[in-house]
C-alpha positions as CSV (number, residue, x, y, z in Angstrom):
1,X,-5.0,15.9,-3.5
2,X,-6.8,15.5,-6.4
3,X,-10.5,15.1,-4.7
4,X,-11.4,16.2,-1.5
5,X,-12.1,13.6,1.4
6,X,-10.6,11.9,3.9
7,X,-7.2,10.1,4.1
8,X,-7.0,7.1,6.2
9,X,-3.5,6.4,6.2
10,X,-0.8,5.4,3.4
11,X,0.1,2.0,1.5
12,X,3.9,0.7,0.7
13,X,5.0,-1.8,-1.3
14,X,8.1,-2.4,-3.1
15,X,9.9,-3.8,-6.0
16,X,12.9,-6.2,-6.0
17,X,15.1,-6.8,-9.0
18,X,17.3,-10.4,-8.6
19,X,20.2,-9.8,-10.9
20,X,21.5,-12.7,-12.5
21,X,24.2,-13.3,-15.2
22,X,21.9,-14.3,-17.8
23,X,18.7,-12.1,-17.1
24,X,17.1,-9.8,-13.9
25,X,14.0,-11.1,-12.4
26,X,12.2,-8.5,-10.8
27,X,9.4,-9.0,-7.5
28,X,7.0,-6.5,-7.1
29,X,4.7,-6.4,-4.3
30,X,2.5,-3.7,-6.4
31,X,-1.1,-3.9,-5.8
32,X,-0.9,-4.2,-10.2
33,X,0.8,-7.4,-9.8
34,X,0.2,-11.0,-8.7
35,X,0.1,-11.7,-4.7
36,X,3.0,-12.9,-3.2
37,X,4.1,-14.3,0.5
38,X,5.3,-10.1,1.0
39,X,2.4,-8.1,1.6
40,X,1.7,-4.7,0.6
41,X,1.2,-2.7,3.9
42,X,-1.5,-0.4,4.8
43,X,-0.8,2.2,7.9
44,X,-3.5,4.0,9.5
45,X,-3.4,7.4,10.7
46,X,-4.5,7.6,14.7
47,X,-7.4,9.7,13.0
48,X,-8.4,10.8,9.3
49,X,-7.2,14.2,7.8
50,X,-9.8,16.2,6.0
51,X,-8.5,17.5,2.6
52,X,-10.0,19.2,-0.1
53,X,-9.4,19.2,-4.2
54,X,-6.0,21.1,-4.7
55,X,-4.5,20.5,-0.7
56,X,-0.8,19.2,-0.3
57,X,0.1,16.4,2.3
58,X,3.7,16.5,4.0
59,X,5.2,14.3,7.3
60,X,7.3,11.4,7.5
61,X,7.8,8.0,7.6
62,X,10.2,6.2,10.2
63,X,10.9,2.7,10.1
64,X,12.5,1.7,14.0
65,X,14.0,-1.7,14.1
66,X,13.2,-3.4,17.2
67,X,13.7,-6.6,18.9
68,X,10.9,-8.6,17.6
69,X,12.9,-9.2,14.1
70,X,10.6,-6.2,12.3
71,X,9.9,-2.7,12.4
72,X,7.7,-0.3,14.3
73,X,6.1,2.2,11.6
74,X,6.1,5.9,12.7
75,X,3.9,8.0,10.4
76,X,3.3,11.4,11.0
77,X,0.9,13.1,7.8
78,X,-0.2,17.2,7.6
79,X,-2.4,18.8,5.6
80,X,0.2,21.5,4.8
81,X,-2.6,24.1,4.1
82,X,-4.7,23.7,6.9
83,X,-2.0,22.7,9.4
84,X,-4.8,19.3,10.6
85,X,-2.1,16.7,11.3
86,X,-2.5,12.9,12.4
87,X,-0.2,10.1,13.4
88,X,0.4,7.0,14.4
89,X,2.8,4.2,15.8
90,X,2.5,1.2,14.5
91,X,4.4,-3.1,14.6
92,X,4.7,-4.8,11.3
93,X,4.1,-7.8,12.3
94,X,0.4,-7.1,13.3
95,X,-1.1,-8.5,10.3
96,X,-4.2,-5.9,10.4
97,X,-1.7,-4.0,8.2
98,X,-0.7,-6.5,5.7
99,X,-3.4,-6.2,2.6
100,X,-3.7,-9.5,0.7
101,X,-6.7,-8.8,-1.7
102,X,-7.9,-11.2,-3.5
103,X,-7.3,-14.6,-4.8
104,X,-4.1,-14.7,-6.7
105,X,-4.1,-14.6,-10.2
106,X,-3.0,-18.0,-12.0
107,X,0.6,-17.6,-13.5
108,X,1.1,-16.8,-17.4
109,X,0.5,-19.7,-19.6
110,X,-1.6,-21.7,-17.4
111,X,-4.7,-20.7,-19.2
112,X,-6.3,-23.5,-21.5
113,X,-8.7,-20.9,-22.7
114,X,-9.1,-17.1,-23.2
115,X,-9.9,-15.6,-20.1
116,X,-11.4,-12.6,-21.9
117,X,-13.5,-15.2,-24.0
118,X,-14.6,-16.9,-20.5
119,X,-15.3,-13.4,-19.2
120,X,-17.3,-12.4,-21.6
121,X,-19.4,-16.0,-22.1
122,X,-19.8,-16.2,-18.1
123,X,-23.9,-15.8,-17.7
124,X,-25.5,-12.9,-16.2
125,X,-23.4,-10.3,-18.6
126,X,-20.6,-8.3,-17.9
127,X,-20.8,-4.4,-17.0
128,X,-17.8,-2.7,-17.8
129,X,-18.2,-0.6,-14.4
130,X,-18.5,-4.1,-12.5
131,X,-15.2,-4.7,-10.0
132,X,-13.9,-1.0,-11.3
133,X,-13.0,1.7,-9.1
134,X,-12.4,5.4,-9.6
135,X,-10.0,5.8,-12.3
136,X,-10.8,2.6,-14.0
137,X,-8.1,0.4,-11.4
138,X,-9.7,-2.5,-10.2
139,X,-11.2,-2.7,-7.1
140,X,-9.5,-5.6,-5.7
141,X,-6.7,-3.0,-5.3
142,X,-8.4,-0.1,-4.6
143,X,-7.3,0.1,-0.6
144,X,-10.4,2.5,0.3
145,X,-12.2,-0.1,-0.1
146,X,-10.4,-2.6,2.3
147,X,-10.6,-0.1,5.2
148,X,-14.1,1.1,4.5
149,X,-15.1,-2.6,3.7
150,X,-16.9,-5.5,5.7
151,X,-14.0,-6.7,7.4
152,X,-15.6,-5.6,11.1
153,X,-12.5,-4.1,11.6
154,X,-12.0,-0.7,12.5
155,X,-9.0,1.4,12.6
156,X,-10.2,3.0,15.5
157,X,-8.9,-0.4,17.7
158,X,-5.3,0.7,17.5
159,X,-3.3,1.5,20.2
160,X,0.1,3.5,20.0
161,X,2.7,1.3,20.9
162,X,4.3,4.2,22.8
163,X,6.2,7.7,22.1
164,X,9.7,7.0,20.8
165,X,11.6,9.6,19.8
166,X,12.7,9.6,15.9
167,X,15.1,11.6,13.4
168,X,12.7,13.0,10.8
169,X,13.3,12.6,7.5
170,X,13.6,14.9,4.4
171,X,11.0,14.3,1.5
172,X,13.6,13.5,-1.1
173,X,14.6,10.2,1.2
174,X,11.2,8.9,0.3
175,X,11.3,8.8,-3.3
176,X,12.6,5.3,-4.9
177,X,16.2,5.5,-6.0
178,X,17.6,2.4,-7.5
179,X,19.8,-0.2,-5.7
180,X,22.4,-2.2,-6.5
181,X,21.1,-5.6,-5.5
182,X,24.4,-7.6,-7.0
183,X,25.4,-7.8,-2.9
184,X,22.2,-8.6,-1.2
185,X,19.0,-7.4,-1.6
186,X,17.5,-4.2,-1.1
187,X,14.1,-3.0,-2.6
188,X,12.4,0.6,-4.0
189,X,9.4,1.6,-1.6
190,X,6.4,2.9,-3.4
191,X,3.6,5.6,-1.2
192,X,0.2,5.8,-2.0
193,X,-2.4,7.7,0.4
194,X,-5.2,5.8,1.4
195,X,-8.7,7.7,1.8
């Protein structure tokens, strides 16, 4: 961790690359990138881990298919130092975990004037710390502020959709490897803690 604080849960999204015989189109669900009718997802732990500057995080992800067409989400998160671990079960399809943001960006080219210029011109000023999060990443995907914000909606509503008993997984399965997408498609899942 590089500050300490709470962690909330953890964000996935992934990246798609359509190969073609004349070029590779890739889809990225990213928070960096444009919204598209894939969501990035956002699970919550049953209750936040405390974690100082310096602490590691370990646990696993599960992904259980199940007869509603999706996935149940097992996460299971420890604060390796302190042994403080949390956990949750959680369905897909509820869209309380699918994190939309904001208003889509309008594709390249469809500009008919510099949207720096018009950023710059728009009255009131422009503050450089205005719509910037920690780290200089825009706030629209900065996902603390989507739990923590004024949605009404607190993670403290979920329920566990049951024990069900899971193979754990080894840290290295979670790391992105690239696919061969020439016979279907098949994606690279990206983590991110939330806190």
């Amino acid at each position: 961790m590089l500050h300490s604080g709470l962690v909330h849960g953890l964000a996935f999204w992934f990246d798609v690359a359509f190969i073609g015989s004349i070029m590779t189109v890739w889809l990225s669900t990213s928070p960096t990138e444009p919204l598209t009718h894939w969501y990035q997802v956002r699970c919550l732990l049953q209750s936040p881990l405390f974690t100082k500057a310096g602490d590691t995080l370990s646990g696993t992800v599960l992904l259980i298919a199940n007869k509603r067409q999706s996935y149940d989400i097992s996460i299971v998160a420890q604060v390796d130092q302190t042994g403080s671990k949390s956990s949750n079960l959680l369905d897909l399809k509820n869209p309380f975990f699918r994190y939309t943001g904001s208003t889509p960006s309008p594709p390249p080219g469809s500009h008919y004037s510099s949207p720096s210029e018009n950023m710059w011109n728009t009255s009131g000023g422009y503050s450089m710390n205005t719509g910037m999060a920690m780290g200089g990443m825009p706030t629209a995907y900065d996902l603390s502020s989507v739990i923590a914000g004024s949605s009404g909606i607190s993670h403290s509503n979920l329920i566990p959709l049951g024990e069900q008993q899971a193979v754990a997984c080894s840290p290295a399965s979670l790391r992105p490897e690239p696919q061969d997408l020439r016979h279907g498609t098949s994606s690279n899942t990206t983590i991110s803690i939330l806190s």
